[in-house]
Chimera marker file (.cmm) of the C-alpha trace (Angstrom):
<marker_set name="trace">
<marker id="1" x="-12.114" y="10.292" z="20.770" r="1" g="1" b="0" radius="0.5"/>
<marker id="2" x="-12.947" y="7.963" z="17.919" r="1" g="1" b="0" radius="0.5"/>
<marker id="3" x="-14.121" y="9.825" z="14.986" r="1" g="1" b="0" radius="0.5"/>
<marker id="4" x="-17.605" y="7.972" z="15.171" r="1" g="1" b="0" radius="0.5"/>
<marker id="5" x="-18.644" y="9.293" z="18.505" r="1" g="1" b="0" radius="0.5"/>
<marker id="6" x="-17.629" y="12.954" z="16.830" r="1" g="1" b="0" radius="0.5"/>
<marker id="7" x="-19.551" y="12.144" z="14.020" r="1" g="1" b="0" radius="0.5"/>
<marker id="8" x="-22.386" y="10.879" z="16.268" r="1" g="1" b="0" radius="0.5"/>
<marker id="9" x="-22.699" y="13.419" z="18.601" r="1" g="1" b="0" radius="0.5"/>
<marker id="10" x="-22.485" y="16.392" z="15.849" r="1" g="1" b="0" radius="0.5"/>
<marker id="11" x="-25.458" y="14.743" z="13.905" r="1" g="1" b="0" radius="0.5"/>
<marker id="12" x="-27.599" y="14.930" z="17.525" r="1" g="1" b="0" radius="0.5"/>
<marker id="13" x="-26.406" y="18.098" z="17.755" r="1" g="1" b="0" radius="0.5"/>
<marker id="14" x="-27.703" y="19.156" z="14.224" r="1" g="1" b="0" radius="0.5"/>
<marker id="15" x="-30.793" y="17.367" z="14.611" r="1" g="1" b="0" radius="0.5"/>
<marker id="16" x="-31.855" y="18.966" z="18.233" r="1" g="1" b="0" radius="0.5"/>
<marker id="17" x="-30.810" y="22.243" z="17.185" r="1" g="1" b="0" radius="0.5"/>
<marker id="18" x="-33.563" y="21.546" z="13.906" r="1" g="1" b="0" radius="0.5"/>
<marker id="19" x="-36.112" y="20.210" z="16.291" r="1" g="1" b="0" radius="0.5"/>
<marker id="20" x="-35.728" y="23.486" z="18.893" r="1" g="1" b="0" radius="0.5"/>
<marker id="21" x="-35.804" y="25.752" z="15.677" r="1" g="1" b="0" radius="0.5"/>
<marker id="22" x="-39.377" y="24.266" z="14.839" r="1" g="1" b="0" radius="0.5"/>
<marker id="23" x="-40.561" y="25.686" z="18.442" r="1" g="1" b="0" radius="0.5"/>
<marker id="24" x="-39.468" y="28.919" z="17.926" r="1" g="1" b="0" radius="0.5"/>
<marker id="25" x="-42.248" y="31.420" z="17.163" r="1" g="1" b="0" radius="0.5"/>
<marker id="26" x="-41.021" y="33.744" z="14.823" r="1" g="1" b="0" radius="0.5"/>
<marker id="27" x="-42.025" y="37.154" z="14.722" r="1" g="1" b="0" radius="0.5"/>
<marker id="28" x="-44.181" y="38.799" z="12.022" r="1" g="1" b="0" radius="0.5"/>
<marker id="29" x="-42.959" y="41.189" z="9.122" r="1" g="1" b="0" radius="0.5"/>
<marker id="30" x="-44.416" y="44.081" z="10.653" r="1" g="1" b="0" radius="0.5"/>
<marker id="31" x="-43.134" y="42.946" z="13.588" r="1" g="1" b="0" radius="0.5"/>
<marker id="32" x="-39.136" y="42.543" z="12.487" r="1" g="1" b="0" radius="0.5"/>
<marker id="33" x="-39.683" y="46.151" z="10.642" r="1" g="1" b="0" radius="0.5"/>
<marker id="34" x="-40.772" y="47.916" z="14.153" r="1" g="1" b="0" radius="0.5"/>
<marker id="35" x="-38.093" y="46.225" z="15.998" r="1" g="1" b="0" radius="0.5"/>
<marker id="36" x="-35.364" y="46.489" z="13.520" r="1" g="1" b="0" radius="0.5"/>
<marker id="37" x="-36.370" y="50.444" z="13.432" r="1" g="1" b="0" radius="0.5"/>
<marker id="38" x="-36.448" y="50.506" z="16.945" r="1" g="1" b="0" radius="0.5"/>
<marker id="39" x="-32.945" y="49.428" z="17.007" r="1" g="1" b="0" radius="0.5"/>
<marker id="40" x="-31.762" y="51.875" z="14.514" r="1" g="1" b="0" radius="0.5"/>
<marker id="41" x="-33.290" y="55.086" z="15.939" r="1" g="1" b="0" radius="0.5"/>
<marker id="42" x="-31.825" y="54.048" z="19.236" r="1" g="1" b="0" radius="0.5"/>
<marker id="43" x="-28.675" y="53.290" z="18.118" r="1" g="1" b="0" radius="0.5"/>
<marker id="44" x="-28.414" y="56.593" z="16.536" r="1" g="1" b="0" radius="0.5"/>
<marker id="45" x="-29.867" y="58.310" z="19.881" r="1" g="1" b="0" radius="0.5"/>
<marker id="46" x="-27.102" y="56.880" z="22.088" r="1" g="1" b="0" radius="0.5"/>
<marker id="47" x="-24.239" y="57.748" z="19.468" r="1" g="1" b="0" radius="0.5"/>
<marker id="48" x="-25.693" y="61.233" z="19.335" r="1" g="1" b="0" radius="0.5"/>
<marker id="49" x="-25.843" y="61.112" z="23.120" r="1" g="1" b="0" radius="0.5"/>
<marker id="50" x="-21.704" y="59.935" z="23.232" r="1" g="1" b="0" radius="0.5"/>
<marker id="51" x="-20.993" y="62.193" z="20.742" r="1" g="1" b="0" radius="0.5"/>
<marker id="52" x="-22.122" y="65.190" z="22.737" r="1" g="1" b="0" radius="0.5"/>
<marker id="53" x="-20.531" y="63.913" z="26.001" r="1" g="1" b="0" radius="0.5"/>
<marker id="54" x="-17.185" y="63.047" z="24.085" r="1" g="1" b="0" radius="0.5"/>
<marker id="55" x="-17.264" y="67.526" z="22.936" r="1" g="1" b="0" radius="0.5"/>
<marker id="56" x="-18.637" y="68.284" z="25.604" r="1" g="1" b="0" radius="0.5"/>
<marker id="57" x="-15.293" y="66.966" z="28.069" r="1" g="1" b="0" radius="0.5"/>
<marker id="58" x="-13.178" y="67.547" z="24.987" r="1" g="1" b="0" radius="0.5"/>
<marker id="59" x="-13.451" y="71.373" z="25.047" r="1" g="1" b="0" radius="0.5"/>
<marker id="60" x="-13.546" y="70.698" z="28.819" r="1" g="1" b="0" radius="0.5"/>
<marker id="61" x="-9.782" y="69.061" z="28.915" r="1" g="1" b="0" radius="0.5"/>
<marker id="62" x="-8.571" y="71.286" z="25.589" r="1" g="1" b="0" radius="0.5"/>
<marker id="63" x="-9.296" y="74.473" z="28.657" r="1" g="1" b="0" radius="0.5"/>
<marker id="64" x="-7.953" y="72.879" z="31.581" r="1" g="1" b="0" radius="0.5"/>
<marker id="65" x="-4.588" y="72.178" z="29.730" r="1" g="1" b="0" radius="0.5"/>
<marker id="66" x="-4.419" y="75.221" z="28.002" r="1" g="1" b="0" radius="0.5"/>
<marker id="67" x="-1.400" y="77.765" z="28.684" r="1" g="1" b="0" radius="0.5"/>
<marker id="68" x="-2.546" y="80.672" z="29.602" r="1" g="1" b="0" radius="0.5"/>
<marker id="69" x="-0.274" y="83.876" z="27.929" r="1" g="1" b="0" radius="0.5"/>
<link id1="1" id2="2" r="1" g="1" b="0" radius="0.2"/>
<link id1="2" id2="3" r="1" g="1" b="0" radius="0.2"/>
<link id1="3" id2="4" r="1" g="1" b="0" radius="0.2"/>
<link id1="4" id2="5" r="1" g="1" b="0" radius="0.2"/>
<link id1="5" id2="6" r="1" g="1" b="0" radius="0.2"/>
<link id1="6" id2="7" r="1" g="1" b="0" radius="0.2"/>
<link id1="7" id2="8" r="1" g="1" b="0" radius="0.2"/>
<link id1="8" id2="9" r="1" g="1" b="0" radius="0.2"/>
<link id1="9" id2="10" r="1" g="1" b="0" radius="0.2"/>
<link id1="10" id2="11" r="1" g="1" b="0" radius="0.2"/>
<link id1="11" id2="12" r="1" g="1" b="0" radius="0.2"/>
<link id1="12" id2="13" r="1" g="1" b="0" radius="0.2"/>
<link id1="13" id2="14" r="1" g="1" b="0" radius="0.2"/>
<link id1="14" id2="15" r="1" g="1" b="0" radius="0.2"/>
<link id1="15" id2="16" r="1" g="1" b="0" radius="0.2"/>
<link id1="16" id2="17" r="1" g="1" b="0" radius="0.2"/>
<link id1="17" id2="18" r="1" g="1" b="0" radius="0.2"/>
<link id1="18" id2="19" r="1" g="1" b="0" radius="0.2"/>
<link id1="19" id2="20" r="1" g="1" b="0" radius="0.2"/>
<link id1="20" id2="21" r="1" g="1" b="0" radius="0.2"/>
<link id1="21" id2="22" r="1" g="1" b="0" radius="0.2"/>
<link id1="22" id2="23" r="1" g="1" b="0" radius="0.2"/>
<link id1="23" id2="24" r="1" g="1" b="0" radius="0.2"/>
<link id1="24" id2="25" r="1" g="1" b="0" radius="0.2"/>
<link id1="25" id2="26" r="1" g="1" b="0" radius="0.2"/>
<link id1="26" id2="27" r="1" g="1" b="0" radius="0.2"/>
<link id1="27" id2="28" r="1" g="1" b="0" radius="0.2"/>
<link id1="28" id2="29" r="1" g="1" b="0" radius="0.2"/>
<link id1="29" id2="30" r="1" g="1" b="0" radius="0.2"/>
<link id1="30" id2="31" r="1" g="1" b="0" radius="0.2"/>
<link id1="31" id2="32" r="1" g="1" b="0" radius="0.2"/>
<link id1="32" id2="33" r="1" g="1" b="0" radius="0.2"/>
<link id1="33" id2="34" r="1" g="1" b="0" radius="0.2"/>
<link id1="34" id2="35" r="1" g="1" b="0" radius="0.2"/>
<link id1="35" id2="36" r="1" g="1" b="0" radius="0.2"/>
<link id1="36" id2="37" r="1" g="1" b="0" radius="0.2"/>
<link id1="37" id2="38" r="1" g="1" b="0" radius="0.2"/>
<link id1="38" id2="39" r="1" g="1" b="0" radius="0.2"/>
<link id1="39" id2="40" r="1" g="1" b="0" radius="0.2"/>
<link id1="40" id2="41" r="1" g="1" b="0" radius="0.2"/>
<link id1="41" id2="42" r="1" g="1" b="0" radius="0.2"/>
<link id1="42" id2="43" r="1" g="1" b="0" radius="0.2"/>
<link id1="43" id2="44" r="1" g="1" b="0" radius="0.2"/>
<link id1="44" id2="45" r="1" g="1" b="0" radius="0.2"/>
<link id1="45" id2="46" r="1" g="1" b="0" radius="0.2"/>
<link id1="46" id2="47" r="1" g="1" b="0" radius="0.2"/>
<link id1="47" id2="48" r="1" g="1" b="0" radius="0.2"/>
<link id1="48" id2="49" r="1" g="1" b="0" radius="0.2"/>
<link id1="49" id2="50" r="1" g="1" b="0" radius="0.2"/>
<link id1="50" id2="51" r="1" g="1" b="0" radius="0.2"/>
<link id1="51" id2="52" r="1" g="1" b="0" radius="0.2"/>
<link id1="52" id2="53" r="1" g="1" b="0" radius="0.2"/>
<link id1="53" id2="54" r="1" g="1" b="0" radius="0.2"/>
<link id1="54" id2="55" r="1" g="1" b="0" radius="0.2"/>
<link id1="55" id2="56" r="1" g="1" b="0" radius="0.2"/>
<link id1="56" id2="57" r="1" g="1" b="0" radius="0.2"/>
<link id1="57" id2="58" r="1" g="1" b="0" radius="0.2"/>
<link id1="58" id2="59" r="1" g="1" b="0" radius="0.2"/>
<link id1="59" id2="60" r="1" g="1" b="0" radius="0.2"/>
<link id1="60" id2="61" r="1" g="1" b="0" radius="0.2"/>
<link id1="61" id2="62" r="1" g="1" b="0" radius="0.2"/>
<link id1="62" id2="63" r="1" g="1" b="0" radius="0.2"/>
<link id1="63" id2="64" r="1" g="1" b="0" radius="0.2"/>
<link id1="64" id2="65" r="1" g="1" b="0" radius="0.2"/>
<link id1="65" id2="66" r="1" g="1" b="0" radius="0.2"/>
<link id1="66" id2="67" r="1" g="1" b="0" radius="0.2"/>
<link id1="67" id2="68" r="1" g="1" b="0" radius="0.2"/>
<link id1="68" id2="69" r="1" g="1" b="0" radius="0.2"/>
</marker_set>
């Protein structure tokens, strides 16, 4: 490709991508704060959650393999 129609068709690019960003409705402060909370306290819920499955069938295996005297 000549480097024009690269040039050309990253400047459209740019310029569409500028246009779509003007149509987005962006949410509020508040609104970001909730979400970004929400995120964190169920982030934290589902590693807890993994954690407790991941001792739970540790112990589990750690007795199955265990030699018995």
């Amino acid at each position: 490709m000549h480097i024009q129609v690269i040039y050309k068709r990253l400047f459209t690019y740019i310029k569409e991508s500028l246009h779509e960003l003007k149509r987005v409705v962006w949410p509020t402060r508040k609104q970001a704060i909730t979400h970004s909370i929400a995120v964190v306290v169920m982030s934290i819920a589902v590693a807890a959650f993994l954690a407790g499955l991941d001792l739970i069938f540790s112990f589990g295996v750690q007795q199955l393999l265990q030699v018995k005297r």
